[in-house]
TIRO-2110 file (N, C-alpha, C; in Angstrom, 1 decimal):
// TIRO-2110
26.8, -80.3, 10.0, N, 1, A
27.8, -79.3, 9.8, CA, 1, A
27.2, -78.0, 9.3, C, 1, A
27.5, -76.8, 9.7, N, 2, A
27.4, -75.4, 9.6, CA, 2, A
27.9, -75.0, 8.0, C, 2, A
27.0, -74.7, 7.7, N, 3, A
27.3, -73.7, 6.3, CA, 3, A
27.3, -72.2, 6.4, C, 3, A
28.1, -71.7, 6.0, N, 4, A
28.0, -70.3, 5.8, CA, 4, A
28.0, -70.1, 4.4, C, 4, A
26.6, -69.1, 4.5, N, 5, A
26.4, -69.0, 3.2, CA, 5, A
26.2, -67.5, 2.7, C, 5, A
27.2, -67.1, 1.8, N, 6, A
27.8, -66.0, 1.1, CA, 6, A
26.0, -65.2, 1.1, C, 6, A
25.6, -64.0, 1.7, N, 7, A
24.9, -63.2, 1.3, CA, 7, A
25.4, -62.2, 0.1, C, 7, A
24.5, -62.0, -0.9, N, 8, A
25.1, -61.5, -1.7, CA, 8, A
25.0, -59.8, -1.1, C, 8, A
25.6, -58.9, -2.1, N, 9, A
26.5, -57.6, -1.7, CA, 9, A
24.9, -56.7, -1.2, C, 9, A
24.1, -56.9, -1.8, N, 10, A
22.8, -55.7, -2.3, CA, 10, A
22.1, -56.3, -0.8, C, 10, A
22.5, -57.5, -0.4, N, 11, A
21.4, -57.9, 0.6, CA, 11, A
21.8, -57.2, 2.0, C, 11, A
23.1, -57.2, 2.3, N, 12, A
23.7, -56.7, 3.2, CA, 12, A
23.9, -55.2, 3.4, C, 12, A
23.6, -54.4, 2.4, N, 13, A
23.7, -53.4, 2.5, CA, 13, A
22.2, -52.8, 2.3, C, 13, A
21.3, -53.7, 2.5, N, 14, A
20.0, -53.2, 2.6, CA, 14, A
19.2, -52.1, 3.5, C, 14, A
19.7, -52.1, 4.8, N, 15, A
19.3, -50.9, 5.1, CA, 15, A
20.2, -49.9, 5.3, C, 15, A
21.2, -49.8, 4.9, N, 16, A
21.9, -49.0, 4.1, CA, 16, A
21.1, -47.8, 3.2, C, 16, A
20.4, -49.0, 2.0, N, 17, A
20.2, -48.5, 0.7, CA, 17, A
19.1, -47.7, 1.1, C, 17, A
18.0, -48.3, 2.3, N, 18, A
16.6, -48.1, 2.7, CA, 18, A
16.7, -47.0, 3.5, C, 18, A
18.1, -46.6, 4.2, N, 19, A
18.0, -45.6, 4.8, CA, 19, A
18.6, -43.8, 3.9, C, 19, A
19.3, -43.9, 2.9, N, 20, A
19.4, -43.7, 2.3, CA, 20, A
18.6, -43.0, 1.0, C, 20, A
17.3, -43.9, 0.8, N, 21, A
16.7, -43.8, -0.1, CA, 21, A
15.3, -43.0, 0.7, C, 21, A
15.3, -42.9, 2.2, N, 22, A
14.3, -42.1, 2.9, CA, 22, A
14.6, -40.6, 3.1, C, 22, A
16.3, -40.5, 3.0, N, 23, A
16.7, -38.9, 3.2, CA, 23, A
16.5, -38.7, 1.6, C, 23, A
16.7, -39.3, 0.6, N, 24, A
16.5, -38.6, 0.1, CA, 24, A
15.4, -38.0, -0.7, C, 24, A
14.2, -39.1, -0.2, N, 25, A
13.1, -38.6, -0.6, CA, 25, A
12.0, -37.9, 0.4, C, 25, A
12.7, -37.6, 1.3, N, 26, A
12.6, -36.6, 2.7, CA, 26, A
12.8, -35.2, 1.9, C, 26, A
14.2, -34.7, 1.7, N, 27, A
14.7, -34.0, 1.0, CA, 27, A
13.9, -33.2, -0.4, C, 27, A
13.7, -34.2, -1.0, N, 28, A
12.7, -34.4, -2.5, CA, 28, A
11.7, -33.7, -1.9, C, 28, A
10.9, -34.2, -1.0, N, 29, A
9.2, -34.1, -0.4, CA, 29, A
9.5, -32.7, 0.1, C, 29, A
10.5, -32.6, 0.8, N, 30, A
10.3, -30.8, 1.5, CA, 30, A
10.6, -29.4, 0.1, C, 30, A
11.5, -30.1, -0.7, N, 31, A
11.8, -29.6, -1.3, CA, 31, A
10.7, -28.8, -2.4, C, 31, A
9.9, -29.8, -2.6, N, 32, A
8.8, -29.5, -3.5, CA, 32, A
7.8, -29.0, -2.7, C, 32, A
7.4, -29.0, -1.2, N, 33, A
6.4, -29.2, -0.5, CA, 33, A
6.7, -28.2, 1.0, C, 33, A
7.6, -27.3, 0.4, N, 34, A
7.9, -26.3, 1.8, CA, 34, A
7.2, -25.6, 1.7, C, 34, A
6.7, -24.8, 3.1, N, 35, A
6.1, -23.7, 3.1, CA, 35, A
6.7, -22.2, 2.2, C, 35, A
6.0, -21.4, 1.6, N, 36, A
6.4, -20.3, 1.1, CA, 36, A
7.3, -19.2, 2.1, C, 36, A
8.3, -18.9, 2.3, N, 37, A
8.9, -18.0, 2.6, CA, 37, A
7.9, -16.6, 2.8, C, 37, A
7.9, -16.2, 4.0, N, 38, A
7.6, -15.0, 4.3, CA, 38, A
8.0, -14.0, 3.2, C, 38, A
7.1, -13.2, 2.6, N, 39, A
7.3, -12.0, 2.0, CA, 39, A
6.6, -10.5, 2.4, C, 39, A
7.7, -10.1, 1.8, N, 40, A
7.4, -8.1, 2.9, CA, 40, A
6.1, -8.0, 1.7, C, 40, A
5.4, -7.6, 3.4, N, 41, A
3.9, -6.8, 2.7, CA, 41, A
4.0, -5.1, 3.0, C, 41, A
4.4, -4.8, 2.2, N, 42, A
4.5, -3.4, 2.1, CA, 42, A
3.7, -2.0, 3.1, C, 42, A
3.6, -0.9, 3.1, N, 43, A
2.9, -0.3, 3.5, CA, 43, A
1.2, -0.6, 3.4, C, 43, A
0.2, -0.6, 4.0, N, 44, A
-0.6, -0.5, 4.2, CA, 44, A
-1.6, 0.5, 4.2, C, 44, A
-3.2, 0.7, 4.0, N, 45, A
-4.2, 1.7, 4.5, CA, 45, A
-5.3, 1.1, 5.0, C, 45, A
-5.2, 1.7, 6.4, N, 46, A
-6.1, 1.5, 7.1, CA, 46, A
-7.1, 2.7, 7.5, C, 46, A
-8.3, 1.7, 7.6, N, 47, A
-9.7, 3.2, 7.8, CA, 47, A
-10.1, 2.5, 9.3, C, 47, A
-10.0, 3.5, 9.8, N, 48, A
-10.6, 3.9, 11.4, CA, 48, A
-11.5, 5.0, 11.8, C, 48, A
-12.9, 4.6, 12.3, N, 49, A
-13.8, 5.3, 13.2, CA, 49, A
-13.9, 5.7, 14.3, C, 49, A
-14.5, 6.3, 14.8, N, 50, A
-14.2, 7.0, 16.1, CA, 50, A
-15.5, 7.7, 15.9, C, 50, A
-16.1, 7.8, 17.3, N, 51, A
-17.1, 9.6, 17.8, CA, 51, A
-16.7, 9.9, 19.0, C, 51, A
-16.9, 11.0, 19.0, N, 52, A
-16.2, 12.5, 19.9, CA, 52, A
-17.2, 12.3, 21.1, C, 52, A
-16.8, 11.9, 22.3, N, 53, A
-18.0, 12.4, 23.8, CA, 53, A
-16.9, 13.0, 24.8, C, 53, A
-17.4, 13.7, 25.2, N, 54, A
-16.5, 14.2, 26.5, CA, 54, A
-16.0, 13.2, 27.4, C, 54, A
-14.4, 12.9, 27.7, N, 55, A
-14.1, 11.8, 28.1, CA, 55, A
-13.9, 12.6, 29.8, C, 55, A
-14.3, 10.9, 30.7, N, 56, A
-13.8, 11.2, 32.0, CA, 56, A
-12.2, 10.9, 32.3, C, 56, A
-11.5, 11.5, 33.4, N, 57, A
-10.2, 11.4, 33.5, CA, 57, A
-9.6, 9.5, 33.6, C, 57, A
-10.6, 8.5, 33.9, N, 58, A
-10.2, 7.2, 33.6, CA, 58, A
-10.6, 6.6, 32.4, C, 58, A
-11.5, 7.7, 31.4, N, 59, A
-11.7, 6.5, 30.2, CA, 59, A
-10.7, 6.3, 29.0, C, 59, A
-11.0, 4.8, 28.5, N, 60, A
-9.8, 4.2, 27.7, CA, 60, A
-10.0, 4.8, 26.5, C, 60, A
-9.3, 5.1, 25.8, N, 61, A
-9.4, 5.8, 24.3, CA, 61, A
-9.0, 4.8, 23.8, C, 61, A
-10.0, 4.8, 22.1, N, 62, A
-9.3, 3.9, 21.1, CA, 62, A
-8.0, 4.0, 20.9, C, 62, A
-7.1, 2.3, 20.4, N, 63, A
-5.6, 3.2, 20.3, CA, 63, A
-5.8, 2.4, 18.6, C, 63, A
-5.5, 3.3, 17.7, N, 64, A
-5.4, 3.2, 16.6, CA, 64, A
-3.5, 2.7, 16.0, C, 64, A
-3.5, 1.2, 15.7, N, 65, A
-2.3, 0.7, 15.8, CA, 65, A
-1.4, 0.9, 13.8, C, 65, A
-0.8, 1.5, 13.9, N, 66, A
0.2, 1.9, 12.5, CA, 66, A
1.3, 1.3, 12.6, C, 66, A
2.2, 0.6, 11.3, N, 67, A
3.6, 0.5, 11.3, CA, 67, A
3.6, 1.8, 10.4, C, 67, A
5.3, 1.9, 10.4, N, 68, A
5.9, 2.9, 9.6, CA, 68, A
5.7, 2.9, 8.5, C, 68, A
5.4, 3.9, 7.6, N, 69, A
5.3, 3.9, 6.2, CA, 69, A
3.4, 3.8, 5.7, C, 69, A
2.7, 3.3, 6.8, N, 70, A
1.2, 2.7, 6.4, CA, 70, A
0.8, 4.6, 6.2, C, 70, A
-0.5, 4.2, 6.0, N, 71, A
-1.4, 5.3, 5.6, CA, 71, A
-2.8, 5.0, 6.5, C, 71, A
-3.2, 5.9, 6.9, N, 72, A
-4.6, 6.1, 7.4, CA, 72, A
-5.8, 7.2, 7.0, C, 72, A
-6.9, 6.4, 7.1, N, 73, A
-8.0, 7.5, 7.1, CA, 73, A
-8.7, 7.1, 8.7, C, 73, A
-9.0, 8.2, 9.3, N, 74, A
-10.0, 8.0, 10.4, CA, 74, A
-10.9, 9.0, 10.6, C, 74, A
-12.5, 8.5, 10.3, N, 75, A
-13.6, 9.2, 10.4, CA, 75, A
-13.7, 9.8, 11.5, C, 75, A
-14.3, 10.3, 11.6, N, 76, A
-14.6, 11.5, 13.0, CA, 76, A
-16.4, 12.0, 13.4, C, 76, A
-17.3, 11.5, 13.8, N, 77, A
-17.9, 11.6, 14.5, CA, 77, A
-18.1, 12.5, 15.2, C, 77, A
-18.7, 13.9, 15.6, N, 78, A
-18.6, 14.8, 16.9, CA, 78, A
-20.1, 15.5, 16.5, C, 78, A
-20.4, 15.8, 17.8, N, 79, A
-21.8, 16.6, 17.9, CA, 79, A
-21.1, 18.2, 18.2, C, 79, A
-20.4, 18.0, 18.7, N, 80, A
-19.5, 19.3, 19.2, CA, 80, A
-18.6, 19.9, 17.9, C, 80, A
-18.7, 20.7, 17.6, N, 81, A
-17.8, 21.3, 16.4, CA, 81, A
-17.0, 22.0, 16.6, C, 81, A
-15.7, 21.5, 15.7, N, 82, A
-14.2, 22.0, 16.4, CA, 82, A
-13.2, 21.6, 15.3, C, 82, A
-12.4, 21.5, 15.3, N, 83, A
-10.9, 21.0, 14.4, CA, 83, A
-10.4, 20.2, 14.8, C, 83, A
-10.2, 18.9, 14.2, N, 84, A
-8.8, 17.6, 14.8, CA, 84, A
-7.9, 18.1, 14.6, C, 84, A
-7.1, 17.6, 15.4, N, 85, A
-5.4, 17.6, 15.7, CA, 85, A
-4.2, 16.8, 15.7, C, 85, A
-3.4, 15.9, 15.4, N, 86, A
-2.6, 15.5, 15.6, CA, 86, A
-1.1, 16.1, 15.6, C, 86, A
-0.5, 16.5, 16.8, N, 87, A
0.9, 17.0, 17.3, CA, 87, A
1.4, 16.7, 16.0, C, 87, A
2.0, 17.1, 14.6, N, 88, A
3.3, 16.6, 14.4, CA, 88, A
3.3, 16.1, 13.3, C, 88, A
2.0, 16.2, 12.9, N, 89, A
0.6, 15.7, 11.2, CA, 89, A
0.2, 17.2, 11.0, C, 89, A
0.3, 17.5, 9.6, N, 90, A
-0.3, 18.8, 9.5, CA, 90, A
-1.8, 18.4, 8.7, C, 90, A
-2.6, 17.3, 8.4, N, 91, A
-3.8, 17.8, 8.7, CA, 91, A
-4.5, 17.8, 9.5, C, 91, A
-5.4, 19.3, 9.2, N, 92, A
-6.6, 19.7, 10.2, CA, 92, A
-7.7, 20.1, 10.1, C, 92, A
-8.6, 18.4, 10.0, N, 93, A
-9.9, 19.1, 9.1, CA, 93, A
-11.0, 19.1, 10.2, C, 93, A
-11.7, 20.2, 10.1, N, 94, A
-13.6, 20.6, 10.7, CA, 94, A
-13.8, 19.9, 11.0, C, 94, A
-14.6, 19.4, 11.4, N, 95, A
-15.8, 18.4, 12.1, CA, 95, A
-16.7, 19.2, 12.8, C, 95, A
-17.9, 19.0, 12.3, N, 96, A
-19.9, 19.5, 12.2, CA, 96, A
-20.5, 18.5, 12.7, C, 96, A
-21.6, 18.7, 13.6, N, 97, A
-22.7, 17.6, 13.6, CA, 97, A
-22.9, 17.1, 12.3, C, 97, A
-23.3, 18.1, 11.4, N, 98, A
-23.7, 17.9, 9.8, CA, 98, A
-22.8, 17.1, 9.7, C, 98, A
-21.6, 17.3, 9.8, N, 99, A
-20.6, 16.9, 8.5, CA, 99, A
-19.3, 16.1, 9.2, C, 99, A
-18.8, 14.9, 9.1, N, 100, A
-18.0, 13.9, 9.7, CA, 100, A
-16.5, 14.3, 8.9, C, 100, A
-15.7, 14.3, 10.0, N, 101, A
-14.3, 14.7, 9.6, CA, 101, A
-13.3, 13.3, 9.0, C, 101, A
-12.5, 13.5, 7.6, N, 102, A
-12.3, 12.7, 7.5, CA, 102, A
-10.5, 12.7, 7.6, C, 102, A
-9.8, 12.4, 8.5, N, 103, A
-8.5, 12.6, 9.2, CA, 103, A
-7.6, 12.1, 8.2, C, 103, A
-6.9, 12.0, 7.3, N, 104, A
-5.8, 11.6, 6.6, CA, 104, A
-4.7, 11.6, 7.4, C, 104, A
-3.7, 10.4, 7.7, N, 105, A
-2.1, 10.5, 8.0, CA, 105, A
-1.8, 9.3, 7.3, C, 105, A
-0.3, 9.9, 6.8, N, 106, A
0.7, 8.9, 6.5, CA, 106, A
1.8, 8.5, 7.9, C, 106, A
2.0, 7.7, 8.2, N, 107, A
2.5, 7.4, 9.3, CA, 107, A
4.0, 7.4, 8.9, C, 107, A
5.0, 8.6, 8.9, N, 108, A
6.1, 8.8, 8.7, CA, 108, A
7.1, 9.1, 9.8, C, 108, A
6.2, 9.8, 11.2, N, 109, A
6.6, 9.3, 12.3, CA, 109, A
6.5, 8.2, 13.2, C, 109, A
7.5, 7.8, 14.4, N, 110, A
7.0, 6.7, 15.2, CA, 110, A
6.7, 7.1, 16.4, C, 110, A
5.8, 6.4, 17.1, N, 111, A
5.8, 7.0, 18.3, CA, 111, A
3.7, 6.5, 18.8, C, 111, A
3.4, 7.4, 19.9, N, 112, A
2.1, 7.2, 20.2, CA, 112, A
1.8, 9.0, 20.1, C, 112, A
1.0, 8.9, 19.2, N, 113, A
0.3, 10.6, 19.0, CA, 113, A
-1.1, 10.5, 19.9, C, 113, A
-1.9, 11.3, 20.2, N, 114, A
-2.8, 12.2, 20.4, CA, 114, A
-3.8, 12.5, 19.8, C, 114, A
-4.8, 12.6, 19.2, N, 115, A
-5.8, 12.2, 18.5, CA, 115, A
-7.0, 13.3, 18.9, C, 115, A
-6.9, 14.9, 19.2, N, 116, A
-8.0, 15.4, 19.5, CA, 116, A
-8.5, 16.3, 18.9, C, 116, A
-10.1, 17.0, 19.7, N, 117, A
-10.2, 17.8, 18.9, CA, 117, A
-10.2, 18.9, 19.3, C, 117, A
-10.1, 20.1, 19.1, N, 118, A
-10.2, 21.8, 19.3, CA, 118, A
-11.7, 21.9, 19.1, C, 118, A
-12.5, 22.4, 20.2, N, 119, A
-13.6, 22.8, 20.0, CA, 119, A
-13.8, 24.0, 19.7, C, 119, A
-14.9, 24.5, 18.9, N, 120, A
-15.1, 26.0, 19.2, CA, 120, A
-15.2, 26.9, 20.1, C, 120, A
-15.7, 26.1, 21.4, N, 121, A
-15.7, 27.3, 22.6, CA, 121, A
-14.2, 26.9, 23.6, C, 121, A
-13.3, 26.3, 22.7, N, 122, A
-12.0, 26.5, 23.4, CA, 122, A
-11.9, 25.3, 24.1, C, 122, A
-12.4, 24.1, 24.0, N, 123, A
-12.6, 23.2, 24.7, CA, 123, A
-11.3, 21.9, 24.3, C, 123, A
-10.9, 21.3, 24.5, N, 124, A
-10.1, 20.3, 24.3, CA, 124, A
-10.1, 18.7, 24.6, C, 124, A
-10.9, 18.3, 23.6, N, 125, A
-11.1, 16.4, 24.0, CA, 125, A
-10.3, 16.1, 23.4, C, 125, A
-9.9, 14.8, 24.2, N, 126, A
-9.2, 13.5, 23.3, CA, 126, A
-10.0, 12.3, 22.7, C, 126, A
-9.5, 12.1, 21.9, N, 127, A
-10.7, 11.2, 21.0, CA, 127, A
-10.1, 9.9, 21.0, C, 127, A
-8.3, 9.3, 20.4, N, 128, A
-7.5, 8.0, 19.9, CA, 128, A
-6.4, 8.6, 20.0, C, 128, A
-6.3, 7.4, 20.8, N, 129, A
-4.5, 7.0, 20.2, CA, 129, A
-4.1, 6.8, 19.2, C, 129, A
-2.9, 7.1, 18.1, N, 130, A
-2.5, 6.7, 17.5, CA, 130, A
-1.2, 6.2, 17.6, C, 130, A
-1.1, 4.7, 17.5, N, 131, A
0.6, 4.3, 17.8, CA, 131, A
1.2, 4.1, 16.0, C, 131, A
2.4, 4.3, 15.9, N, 132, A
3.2, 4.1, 14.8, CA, 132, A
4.2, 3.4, 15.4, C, 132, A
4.3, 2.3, 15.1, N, 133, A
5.5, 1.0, 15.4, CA, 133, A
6.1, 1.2, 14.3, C, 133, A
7.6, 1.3, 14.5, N, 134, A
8.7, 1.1, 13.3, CA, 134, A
8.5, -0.4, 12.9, C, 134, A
8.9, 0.1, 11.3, N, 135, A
8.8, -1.0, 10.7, CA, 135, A
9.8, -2.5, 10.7, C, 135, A
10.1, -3.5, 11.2, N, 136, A
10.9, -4.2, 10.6, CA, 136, A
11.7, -4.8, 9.6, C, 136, A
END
């Protein structure tokens, strides 16, 4: 003859307890052990080089890449002596064989600027791109 025999309460609810006691030390484990949240890295300064040669109508110019708000310096290299330019930036410093131009912008516009220089004998190269990507 067949017995049935009373499992007690804790046994029957065993994986119950066991599934239970994985969420919540799932939970526990992420909780202590998440990755750090993204945080805003503020404006930036970046230094960029560049030398000045007479470009042909297909060569690629550096593009010198900015978000909104960053700051730049870009050295200037030229054997040719003349004044940098950027549309829309008011500085405009010399550049000497002697003496390497040292370009300051704060990137307060967006957009893709122009990057040349004004020669002395009226001449006009392009040297970089500069793109300003709005910020996020």
């Amino acid at each position: 003859m067949n017995q049935l025999v009373a499992m007690p309460l804790w046994r029957r609810r065993g994986p119950i307890v066991a599934l239970l006691f994985l969420i919540v030390a799932a939970v526990i484990g992420y909780t202590l052990f998440k990755p750090p949240a993204a945080t805003y890295k503020g404006p930036a300064m970046h230094t960029f080089a560049v030398a000045v040669h007479a470009n042909d109508p297909g060569d690629q110019l550096p593009v010198f890449s900015l978000q909104e708000g960053d700051s730049a310096e870009i050295l200037v290299l030229s054997k040719t002596p003349g004044m940098l330019m950027v549309h829309g930036f008011d500085d405009m410093p010399n550049v000497t064989p002697d003496h390497p131009a040292k370009f300051n912008l704060r990137a307060d516009k967006t957009g893709r600027f122009s990057l040349h220089l004004h020669t002395n004998d009226g001449r006009q190269i392009e040297v970089a791109i500069i793109e300003i990507r709005p910020r996020n």
